[in-house]
Each structure stands twice: as C-alpha cells, then as structure tokens.
DODREN-475322 format. One line per 4 residues: their letters; for each residue z, y, x of N, C-alpha, C. Coordinates in nm, 3 decimals. Example, Ala and Ser with C-alpha at 12.3 -4.5 7.8 and 13.67 -1.06 7.14 Angstrom:
<sites>
AS) 0.780:-0.569:1.319:0.780:-0.450:1.230:0.780:-0.330:1.320  0.708:-0.225:1.285:0.714:-0.106:1.367:0.787:0.003:1.290
</sites>
This chain:
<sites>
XXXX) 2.525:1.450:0.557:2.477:1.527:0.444:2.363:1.451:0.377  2.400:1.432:0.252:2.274:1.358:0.181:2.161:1.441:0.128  2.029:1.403:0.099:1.931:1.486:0.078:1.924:1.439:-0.058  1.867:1.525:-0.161:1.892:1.512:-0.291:1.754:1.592:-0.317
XXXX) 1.649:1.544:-0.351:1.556:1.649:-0.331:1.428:1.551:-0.434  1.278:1.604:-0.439:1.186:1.535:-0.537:1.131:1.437:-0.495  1.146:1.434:-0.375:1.026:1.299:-0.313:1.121:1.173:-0.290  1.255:1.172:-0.338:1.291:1.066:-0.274:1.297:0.960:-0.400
XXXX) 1.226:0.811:-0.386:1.206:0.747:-0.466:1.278:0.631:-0.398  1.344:0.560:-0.525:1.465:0.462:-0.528:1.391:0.334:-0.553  1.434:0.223:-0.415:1.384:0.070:-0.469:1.334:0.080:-0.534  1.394:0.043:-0.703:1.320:0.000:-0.787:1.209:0.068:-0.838
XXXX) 1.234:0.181:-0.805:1.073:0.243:-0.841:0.945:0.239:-0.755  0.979:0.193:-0.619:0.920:0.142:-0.513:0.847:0.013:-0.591  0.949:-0.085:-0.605:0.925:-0.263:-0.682:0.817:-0.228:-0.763  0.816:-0.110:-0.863:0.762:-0.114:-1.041:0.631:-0.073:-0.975
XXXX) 0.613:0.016:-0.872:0.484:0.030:-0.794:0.399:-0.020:-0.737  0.469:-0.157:-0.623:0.415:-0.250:-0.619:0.369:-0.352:-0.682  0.414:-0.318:-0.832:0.348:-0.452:-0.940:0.249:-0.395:-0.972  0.188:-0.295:-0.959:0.068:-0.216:-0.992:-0.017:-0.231:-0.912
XXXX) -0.020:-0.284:-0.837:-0.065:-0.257:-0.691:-0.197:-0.344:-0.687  -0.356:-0.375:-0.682:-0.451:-0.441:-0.670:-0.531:-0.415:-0.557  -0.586:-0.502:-0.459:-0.627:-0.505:-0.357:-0.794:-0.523:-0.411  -0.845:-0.374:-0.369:-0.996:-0.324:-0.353:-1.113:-0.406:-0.323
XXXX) -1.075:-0.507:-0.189:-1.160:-0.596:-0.171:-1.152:-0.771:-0.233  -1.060:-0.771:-0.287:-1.048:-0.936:-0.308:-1.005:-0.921:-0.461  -0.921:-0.828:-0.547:-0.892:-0.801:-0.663:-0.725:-0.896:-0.689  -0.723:-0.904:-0.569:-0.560:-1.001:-0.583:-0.461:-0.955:-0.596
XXXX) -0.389:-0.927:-0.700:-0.233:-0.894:-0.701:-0.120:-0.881:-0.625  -0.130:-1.006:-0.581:-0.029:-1.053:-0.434:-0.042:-0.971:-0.317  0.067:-0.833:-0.344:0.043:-0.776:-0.272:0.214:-0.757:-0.245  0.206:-0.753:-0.074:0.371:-0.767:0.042:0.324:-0.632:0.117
XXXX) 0.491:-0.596:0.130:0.545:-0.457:0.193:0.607:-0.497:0.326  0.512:-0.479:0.411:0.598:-0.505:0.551:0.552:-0.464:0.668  0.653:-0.422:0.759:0.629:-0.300:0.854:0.606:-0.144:0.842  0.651:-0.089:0.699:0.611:0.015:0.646:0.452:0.024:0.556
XXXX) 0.414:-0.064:0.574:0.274:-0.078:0.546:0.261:-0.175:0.362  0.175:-0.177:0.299:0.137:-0.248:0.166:0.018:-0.334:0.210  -0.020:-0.435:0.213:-0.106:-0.567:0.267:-0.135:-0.646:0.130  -0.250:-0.737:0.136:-0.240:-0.808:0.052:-0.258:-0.960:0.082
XXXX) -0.197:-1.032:0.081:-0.126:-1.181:0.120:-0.292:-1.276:0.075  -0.365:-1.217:0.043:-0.499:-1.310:0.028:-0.589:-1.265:0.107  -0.611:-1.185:0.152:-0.742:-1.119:0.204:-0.657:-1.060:0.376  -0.571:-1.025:0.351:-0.493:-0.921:0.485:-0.501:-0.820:0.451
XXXX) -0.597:-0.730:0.380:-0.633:-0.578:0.403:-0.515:-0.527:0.369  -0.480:-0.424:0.444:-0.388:-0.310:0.424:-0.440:-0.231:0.358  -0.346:-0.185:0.237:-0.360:-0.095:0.178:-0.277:0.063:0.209  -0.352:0.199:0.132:-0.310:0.329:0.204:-0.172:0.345:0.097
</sites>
C-alpha cells in the first residue's frame, strides 16, 4: 500500500533544497547528504 499523504517530498525537491543549503560556520555551499544526515564538505559540520 502506497502512502500518498503531505510530508512526502520527491528527490528533486530534496536536490532544489540542498542548493539552498549554507553552512553557519564556514559560509560554504558545498554541502553532501550522507548517512541520512546534511554535512558540509569544507568544514565537516553537520547540519539539522
């Protein structure tokens, strides 16, 4: 049974989110999705 409901957000709207995405302590863009988690590839910090 598929769930069809408001919270469920598709890849690409995931992608268009992560281009938005700026890291607090270093101001770097370059920000990777991995392990469930948002990080930023210059500094490390995980983002919430």
């Amino acid at each position: 049974m598929a769930y069809v409901g408001g919270n469920v957000r598709s890849l690409e709207t995931v992608k268009r989110e992560d281009l938005n995405r700026e890291c607090p302590d270093c101001g770097s863009k370059d920000i990777e999705y991995a392990n469930e988690e948002f990080y930023c590839k210059k500094c490390g910090l995980v983002l919430d």
